[in-house]
C-alpha positions as a LaTeX table, in Angstrom:
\begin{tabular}{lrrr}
\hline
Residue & $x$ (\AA) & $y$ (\AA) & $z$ (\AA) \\
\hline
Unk1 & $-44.93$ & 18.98 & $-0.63$ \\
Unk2 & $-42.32$ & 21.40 & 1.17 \\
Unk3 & $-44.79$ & 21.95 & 3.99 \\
Unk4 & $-45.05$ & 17.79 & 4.75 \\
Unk5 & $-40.93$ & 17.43 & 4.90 \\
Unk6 & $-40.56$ & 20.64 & 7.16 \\
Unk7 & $-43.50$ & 18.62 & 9.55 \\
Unk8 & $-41.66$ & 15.65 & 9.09 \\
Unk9 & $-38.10$ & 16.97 & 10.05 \\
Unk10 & $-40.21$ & 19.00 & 13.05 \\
Unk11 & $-41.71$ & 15.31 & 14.59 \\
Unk12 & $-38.07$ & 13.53 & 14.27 \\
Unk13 & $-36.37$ & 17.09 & 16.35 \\
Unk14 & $-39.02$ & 16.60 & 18.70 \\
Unk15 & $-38.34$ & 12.59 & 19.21 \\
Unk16 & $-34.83$ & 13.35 & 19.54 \\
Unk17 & $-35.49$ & 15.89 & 21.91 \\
Unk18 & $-37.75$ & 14.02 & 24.26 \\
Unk19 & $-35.41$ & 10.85 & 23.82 \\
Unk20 & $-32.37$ & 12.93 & 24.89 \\
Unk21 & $-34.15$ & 13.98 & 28.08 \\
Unk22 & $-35.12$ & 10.19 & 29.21 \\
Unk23 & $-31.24$ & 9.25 & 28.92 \\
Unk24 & $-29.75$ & 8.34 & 31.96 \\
Unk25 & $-25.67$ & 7.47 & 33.02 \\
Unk26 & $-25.02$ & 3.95 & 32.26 \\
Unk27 & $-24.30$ & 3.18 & 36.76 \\
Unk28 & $-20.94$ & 2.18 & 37.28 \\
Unk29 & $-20.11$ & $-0.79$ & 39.45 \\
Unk30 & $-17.45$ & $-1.80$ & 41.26 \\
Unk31 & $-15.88$ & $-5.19$ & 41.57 \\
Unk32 & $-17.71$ & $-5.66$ & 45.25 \\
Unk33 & $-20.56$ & $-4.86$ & 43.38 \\
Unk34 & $-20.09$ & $-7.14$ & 40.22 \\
Unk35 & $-19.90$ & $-10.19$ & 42.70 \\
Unk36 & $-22.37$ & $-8.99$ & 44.95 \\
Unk37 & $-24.87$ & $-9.36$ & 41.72 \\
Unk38 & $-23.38$ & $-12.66$ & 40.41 \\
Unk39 & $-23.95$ & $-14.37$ & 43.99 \\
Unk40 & $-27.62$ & $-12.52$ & 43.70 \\
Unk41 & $-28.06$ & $-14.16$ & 40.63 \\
Unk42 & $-26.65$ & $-17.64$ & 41.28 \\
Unk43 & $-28.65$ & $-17.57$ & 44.63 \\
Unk44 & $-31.71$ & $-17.02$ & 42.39 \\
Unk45 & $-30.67$ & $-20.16$ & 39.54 \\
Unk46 & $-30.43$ & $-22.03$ & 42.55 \\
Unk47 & $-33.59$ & $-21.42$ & 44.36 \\
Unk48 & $-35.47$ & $-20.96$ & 40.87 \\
Unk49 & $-36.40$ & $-17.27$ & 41.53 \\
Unk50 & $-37.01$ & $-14.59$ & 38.92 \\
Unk51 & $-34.54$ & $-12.17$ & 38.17 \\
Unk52 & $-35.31$ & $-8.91$ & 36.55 \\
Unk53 & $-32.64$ & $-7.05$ & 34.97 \\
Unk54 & $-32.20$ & $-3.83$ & 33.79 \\
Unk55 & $-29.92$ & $-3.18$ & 30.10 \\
Unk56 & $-28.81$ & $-0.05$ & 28.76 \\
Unk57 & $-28.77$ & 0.60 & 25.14 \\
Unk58 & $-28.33$ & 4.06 & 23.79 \\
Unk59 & $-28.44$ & 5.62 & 27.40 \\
Unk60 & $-31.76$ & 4.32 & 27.54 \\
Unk61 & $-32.59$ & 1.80 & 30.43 \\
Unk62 & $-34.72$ & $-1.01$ & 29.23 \\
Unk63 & $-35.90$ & $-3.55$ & 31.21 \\
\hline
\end{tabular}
């Protein structure tokens, strides 16, 4: 039984590790660049085009 919760505790350091190496900065914008993106996206309501956007959660970009 000792032997399963060391493998156990082994897979979760090696998730965190390999999670820790996919983080990137959350970018920072400026305001130029915060209205630059709302006219983008307004353009795009307007002209019913796709937008694809990018979150991040954790340091982890998701899309």
């Amino acid at each position: 039984m000792a032997g399963s919760i060391s493998i156990a505790r082994i897979s979760k350091t090696q998730k965190d590790f390999w999670l820790d190496t996919e983080r990137e900065r959350k970018p920072i914008i400026d305001k130029h660049e915060a209205e630059e993106f709302d006219l983008r996206i307004i353009y795009a309501m307007e002209f019913n085009h796709s937008v694809k956007l990018t979150i991040w959660a954790d340091a982890l970009p998701r899309k």
